[in-house]
Rosetta silent file (secondary structure, phi, psi, omega in degrees, C-alpha in Angstrom):
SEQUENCE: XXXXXXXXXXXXXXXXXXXXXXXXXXXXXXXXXXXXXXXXXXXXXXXXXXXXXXXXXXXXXXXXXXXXXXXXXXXXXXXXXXXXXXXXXXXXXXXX
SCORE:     score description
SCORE:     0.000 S_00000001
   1 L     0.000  -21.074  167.995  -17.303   -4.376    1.032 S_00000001
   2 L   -66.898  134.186  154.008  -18.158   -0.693    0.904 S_00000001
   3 L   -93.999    1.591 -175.572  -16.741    2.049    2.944 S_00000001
   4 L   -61.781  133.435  129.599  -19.480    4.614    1.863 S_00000001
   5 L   -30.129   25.091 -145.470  -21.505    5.853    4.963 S_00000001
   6 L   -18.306  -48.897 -148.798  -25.026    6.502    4.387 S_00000001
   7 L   -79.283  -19.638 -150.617  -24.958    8.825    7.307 S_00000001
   8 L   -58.853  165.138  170.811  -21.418   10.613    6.025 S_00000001
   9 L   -59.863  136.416  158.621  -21.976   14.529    4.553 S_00000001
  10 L  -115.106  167.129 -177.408  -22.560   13.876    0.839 S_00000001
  11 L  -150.071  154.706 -176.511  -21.125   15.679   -2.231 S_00000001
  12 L   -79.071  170.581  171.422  -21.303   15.705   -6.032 S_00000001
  13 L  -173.583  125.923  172.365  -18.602   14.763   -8.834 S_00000001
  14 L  -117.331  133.904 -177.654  -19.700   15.221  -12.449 S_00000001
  15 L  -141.574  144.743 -173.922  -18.241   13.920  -15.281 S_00000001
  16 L  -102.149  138.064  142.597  -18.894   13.905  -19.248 S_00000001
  17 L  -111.648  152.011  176.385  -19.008   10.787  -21.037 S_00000001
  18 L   -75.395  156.775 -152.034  -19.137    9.584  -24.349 S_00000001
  19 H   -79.416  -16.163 -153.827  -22.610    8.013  -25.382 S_00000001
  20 H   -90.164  -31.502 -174.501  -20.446    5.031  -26.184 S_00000001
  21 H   -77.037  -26.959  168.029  -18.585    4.830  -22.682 S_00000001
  22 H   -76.144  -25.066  159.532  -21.484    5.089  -21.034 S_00000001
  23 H   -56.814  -41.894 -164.466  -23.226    1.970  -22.465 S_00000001
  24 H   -78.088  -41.930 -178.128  -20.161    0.089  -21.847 S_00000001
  25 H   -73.583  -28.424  161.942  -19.834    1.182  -18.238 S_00000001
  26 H   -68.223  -24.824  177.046  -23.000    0.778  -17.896 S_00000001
  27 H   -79.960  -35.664  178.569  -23.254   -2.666  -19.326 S_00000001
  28 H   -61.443  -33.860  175.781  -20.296   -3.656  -17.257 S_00000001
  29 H   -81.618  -36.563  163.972  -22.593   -2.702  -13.945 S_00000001
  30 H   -49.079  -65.797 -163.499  -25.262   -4.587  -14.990 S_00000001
  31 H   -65.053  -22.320  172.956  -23.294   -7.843  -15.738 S_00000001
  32 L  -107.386   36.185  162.443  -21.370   -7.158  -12.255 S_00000001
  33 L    82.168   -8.749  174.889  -24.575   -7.088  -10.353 S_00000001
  34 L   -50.198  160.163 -168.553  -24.625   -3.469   -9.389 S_00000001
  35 L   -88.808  -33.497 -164.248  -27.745   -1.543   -8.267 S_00000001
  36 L  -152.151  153.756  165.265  -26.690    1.738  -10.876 S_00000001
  37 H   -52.002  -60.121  142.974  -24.512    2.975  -13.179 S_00000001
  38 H    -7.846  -76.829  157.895  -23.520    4.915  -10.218 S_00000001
  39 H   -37.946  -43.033 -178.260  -23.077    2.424   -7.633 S_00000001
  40 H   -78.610  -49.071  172.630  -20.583    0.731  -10.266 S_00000001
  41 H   -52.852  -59.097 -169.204  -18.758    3.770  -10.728 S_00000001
  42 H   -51.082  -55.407 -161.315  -18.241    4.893   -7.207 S_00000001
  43 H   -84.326  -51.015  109.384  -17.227    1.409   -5.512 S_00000001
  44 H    26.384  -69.071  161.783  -15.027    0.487   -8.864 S_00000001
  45 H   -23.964  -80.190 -153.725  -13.688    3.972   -8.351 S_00000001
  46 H   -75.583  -26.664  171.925  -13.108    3.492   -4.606 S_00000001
  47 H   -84.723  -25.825  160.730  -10.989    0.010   -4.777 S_00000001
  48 H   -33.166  -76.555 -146.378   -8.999    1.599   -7.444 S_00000001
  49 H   -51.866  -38.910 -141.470   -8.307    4.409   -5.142 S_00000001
  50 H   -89.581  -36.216 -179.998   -7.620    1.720   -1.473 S_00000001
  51 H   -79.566  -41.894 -165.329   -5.086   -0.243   -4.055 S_00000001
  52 H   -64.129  -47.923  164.424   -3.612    2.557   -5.298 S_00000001
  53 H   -45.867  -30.844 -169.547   -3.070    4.229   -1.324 S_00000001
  54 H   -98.447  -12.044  171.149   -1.996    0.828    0.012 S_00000001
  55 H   -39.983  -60.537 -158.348    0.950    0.644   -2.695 S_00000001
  56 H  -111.329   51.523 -176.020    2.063    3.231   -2.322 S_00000001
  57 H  -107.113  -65.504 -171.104    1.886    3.643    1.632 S_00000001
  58 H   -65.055  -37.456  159.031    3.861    0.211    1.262 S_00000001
  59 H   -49.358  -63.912  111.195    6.322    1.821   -0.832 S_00000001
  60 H    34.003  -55.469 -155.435    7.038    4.767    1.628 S_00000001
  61 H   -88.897  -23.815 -164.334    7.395    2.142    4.375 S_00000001
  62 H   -87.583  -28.450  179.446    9.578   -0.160    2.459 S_00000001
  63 H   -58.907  -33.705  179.132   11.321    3.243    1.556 S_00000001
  64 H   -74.293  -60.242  166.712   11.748    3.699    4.928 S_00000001
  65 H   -39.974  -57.214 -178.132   12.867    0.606    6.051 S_00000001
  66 H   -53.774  -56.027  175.741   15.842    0.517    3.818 S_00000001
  67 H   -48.878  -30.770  179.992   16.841    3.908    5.678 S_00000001
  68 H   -50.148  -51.078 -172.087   16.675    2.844    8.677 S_00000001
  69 H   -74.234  -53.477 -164.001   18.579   -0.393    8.231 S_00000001
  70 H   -67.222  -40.757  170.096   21.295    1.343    5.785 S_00000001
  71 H   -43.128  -54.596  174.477   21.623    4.104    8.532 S_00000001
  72 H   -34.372  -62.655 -178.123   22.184    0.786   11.473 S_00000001
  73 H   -38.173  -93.278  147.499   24.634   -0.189    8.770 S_00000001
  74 H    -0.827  -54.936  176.953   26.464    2.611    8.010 S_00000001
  75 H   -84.552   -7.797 -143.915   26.185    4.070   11.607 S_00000001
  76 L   -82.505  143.677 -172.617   26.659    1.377   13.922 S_00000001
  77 L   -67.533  161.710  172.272   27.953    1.909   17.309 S_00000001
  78 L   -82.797  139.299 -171.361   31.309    0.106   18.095 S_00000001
  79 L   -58.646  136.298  169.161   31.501   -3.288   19.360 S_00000001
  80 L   -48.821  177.759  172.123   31.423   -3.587   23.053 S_00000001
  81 H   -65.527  -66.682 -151.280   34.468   -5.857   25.390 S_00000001
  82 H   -60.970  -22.942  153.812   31.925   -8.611   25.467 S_00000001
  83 H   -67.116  -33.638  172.455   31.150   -8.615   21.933 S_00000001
  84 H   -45.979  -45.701 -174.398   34.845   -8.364   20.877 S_00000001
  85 H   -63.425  -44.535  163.547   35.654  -10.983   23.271 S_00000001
  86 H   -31.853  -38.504 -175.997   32.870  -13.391   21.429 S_00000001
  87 H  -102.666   -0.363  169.103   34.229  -13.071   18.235 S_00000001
  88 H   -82.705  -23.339  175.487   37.572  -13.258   19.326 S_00000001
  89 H   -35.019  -71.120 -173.611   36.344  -16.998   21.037 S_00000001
  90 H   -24.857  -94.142 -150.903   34.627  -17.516   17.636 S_00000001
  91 H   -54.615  -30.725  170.838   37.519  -17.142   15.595 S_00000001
  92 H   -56.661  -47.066 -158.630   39.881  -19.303   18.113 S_00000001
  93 H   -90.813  -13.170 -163.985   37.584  -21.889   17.951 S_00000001
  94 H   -96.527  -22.869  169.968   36.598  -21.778   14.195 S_00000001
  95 L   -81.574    1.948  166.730   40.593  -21.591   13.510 S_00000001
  96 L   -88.235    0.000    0.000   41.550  -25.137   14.506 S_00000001
């Protein structure tokens, strides 16, 4: 389930905790099978981050989308003879 590399470049990140936060985070890695306090942090850490990035990458896109379509809307080329002539069929036939 990890994306971590062994082989990747490694790098530090330090952080202060409270004696109290660390029990608890620590207790939490135990009970969810983790090899370290570490281990729990990092990959806990790292699904955070892959939910938070696919939101809001789907936001963006859905953000996108709507322009696109309200530009089609908004913009749209003028109907051609053969569509005109279709909806004028349409409407003969839907008027009887």
């Amino acid at each position: 389930m990890s994306t971590i590399e062994p082989n990747k470049e490694k790098t530090r990140f330090d952080t202060r905790l409270s004696k109290e936060q660390k029990q608890f985070f620590e207790r939490a890695a135990i009970l969810g099978g983790y090899r370290s306090l570490t281990d729990f942090v990092v990959l806990t850490v790292q699904e955070k981050a892959k939910k938070i990035i696919m939101e809001r990458e789907l936001i963006l896109a859905s953000q996108k989308d709507s322009e696109i379509f309200f530009d089609a809307l908004m913009n749209a080329d003028l109907p051609n003879a053969d569509l005109v002539s279709a909806a004028e069929q349409f409407h003969k036939l839907v008027s009887k």
